[in-house]
Structures are given as C-alpha cells and as structure tokens.
C-alpha beads as a LAMMPS data file, in Angstrom:
LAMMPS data file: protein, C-alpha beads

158 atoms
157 bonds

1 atom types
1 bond types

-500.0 500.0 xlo xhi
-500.0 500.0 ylo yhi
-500.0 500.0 zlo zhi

Masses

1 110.0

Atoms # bond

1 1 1 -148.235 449.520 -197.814
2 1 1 -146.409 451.500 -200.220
3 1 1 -142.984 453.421 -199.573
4 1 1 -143.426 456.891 -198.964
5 1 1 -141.538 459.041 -201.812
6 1 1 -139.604 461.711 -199.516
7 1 1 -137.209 462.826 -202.228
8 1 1 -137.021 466.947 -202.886
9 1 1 -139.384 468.201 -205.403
10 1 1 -139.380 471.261 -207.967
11 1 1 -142.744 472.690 -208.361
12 1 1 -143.137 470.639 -211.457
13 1 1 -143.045 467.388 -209.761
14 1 1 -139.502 466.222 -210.839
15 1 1 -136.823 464.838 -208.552
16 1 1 -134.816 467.836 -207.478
17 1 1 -132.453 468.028 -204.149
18 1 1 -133.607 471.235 -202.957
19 1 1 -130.778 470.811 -199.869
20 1 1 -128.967 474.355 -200.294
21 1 1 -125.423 474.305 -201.587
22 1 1 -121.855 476.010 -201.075
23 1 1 -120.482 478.153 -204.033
24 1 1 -118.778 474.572 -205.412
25 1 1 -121.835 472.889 -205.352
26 1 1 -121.713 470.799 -202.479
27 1 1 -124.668 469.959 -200.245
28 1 1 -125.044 472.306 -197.108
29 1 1 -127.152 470.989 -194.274
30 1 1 -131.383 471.397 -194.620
31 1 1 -131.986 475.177 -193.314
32 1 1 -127.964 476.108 -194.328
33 1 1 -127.670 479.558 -196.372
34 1 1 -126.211 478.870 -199.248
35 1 1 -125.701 480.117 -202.594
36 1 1 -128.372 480.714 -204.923
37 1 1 -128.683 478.033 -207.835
38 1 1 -128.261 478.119 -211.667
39 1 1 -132.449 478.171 -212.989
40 1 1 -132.227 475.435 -215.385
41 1 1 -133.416 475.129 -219.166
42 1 1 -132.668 478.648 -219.488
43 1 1 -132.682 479.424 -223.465
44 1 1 -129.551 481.259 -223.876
45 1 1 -127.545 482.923 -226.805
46 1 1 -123.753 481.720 -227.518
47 1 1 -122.891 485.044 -226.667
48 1 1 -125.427 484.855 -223.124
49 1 1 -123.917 481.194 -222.445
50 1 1 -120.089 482.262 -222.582
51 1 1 -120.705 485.704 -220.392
52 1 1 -122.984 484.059 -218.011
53 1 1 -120.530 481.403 -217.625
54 1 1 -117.202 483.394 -217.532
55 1 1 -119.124 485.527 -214.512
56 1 1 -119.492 482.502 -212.628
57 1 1 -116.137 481.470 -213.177
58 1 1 -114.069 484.565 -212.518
59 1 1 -116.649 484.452 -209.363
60 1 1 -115.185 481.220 -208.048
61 1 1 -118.316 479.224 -208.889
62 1 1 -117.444 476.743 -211.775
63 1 1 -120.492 474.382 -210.842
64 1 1 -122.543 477.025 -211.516
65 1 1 -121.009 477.706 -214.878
66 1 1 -121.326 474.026 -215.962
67 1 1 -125.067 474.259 -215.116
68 1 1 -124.743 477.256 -217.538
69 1 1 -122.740 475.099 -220.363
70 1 1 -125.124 472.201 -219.547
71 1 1 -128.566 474.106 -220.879
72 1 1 -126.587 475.187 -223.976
73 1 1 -125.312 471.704 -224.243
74 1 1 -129.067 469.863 -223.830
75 1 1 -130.780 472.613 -226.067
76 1 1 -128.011 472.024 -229.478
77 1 1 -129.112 469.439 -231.504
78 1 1 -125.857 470.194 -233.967
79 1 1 -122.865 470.405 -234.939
80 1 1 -121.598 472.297 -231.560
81 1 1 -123.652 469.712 -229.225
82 1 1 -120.232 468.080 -227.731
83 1 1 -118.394 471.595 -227.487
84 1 1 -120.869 472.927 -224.983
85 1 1 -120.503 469.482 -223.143
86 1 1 -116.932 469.915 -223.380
87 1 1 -117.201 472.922 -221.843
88 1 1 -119.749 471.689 -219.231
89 1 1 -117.291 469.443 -217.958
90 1 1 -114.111 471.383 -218.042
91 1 1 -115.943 473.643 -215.506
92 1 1 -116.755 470.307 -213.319
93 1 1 -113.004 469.418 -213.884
94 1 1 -112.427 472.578 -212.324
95 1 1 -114.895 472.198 -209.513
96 1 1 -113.307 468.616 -208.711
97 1 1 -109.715 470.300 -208.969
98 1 1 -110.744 473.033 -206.312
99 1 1 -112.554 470.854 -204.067
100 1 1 -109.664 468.961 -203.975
101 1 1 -110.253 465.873 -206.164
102 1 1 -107.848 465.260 -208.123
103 1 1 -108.407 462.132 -209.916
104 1 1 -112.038 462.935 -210.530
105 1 1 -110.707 466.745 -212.062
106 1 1 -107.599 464.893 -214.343
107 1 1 -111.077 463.164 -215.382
108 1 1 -113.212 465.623 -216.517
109 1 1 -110.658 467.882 -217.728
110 1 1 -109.330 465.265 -219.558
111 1 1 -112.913 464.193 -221.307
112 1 1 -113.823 467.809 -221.338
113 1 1 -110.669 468.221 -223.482
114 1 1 -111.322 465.427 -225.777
115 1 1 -114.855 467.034 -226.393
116 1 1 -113.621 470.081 -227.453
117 1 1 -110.738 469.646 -229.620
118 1 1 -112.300 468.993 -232.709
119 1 1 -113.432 472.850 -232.587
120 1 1 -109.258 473.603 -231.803
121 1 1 -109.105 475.066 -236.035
122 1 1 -112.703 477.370 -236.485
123 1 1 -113.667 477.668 -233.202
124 1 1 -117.370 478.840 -233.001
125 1 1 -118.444 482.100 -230.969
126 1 1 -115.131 483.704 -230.545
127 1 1 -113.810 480.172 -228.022
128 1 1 -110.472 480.394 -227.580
129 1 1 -110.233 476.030 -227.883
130 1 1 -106.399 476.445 -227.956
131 1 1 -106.171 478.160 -224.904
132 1 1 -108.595 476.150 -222.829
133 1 1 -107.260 473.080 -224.271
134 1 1 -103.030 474.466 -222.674
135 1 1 -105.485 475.538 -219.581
136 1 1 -107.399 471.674 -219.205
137 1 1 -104.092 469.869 -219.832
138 1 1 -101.746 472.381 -218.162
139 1 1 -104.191 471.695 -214.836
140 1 1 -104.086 467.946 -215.315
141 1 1 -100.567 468.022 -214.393
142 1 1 -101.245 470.216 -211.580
143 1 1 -103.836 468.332 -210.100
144 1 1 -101.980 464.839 -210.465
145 1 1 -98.659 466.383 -209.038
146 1 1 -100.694 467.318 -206.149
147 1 1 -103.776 467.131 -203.277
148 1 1 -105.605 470.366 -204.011
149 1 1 -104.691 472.933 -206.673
150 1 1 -106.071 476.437 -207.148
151 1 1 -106.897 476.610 -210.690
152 1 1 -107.504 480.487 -212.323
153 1 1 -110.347 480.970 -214.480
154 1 1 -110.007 479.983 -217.739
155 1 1 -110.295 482.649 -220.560
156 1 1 -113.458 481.371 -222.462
157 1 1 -113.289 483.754 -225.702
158 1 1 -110.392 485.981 -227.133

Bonds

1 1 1 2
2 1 2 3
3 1 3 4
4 1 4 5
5 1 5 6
6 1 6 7
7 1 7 8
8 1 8 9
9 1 9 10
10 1 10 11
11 1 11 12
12 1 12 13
13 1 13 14
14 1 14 15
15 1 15 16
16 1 16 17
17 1 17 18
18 1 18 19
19 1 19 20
20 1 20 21
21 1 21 22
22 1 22 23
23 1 23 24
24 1 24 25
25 1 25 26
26 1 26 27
27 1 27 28
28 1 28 29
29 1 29 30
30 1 30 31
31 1 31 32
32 1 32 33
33 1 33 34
34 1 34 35
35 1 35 36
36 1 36 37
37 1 37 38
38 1 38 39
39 1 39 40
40 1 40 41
41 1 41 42
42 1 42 43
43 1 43 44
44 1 44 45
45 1 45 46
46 1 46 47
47 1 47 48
48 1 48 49
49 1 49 50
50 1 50 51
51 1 51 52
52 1 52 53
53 1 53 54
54 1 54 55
55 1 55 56
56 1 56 57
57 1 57 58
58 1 58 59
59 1 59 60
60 1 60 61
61 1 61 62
62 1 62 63
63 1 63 64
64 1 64 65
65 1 65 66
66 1 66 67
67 1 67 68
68 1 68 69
69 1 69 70
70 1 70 71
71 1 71 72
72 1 72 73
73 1 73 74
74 1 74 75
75 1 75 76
76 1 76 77
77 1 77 78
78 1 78 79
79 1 79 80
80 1 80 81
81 1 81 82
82 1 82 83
83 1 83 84
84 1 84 85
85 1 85 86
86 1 86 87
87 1 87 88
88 1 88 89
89 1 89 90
90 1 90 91
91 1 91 92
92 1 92 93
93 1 93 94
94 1 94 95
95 1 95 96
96 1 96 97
97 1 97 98
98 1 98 99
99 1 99 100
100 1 100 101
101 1 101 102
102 1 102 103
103 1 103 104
104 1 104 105
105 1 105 106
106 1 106 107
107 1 107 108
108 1 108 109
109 1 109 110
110 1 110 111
111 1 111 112
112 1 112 113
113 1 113 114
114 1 114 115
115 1 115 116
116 1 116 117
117 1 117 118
118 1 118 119
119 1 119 120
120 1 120 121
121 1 121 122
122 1 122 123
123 1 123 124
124 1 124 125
125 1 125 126
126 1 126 127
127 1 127 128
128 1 128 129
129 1 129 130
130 1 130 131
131 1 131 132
132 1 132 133
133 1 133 134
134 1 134 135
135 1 135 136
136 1 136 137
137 1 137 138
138 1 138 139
139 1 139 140
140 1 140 141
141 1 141 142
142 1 142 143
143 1 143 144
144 1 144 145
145 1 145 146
146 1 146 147
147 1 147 148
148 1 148 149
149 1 149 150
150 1 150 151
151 1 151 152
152 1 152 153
153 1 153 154
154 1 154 155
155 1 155 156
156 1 156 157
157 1 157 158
C-alpha cells in the first residue's frame, strides 16, 4: 500500500503548512489563534511593496514583511531581482535577530546586505540602501555581541 500524503494543503493542491503562526512566524499548535498570514503572489507596485512592508515592520512582524519582499522578489525578472531578495532577507535577519538567533540573523543580514549593495549609488524607488546597509551591519554586531537583541525597524525609503 501506498503512504498516505497528510501534509497541509492550499486550495490549489500545493504543499502549504496551514499550522497557524505567532507574529514572528513561528508555528503555533493545530487550533492556536494566531496571526493572520501574508496572501502570497500578490502583484504589487514598488511603491505597494515598500508601504506594505514598512507596516509590517513598524508592526513587529518582519516575517510578514519578507513574505511581502519575497512576491516582489519572485515576480522581477530584472535588473532589481536581487534588491527585493536583499530585502526579503534583511527582514528574516531581523526575524532571526528577534527570535533570538543570532548566528542565523548575522546570516541573513549579512547576505541580505551583500544583495543590496550594488543599489548603495541610484537606489531605485526612493530605498534608502545606505541606511539599511549602517542598519544590517550595525545589527550584526549587536546580535554577535549578544543572545537576543531588539532590533528597531529599519527606515525602508527616505
């Protein structure tokens, strides 16, 4: 006999944990309240992608706001394809950082960093890249000088 497939579906059929989730993104227990999700593949504006996301962030919820960076980030083919990745994962960096994983926030904040650098001279859409880049590097040191920091919300746009 065949295994029986008991992963969580989405009404289209793919593979989606529907286990409810705290406002970082972890896992709550089956039948938990928790907080509702990002809808994914959203088509958003620049403009829609940086408010939506600086909402979540000032809101404490910077899983949410990746999940934001990540549709912008899977729906550029161009140019700008690695700065909305870069800004996906500085917001996990942040999520790590706050949940109190340091090495796996230096990480992301670090990579996140990388990815966005490039745009540090003509920044697209009104990104401030110089300040998130003192913000991503600025929490590295935090977050390898200690357990758990408590990161602000970056500034996204001047």
């Amino acid at each position: 006999m065949g295994a029986v497939n008991s992963r969580d579906r989405d009404e289209t059929g793919r593979a989606r944990n529907a286990r409810p989730r705290d406002g970082l993104g972890r896992p709550l227990p089956y039948g938990a309240e928790g907080v509702a999700r990002q809808p994914e593949g959203v088509l958003r504006t620049p403009q829609q992608t940086l408010t939506e996301a600086q909402q979540l962030l000032d809101a404490g919820r910077p899983f949410h706001a990746h999940e934001v960076f990540e549709d912008a980030w899977k729906a550029t083919d161009g140019p700008e394809r690695e700065l909305w990745r870069g800004l996906a994962q500085l917001a996990v960096g942040m999520t790590h950082a706050l949940r109190g994983n340091g090495n796996g926030a230096a990480a992301l904040l670090e990579r996140g960093a990388e990815s966005i650098a490039p745009y540090r001279d003509a920044p697209p859409h009104g990104i401030d890249v110089p300040g998130l880049l003192t913000w991503a590097r600025t929490l590295v040191v935090e977050v390898k000088g200690r357990v758990r920091a408590e990161p602000a919300s970056p500034r996204l746009t001047r």
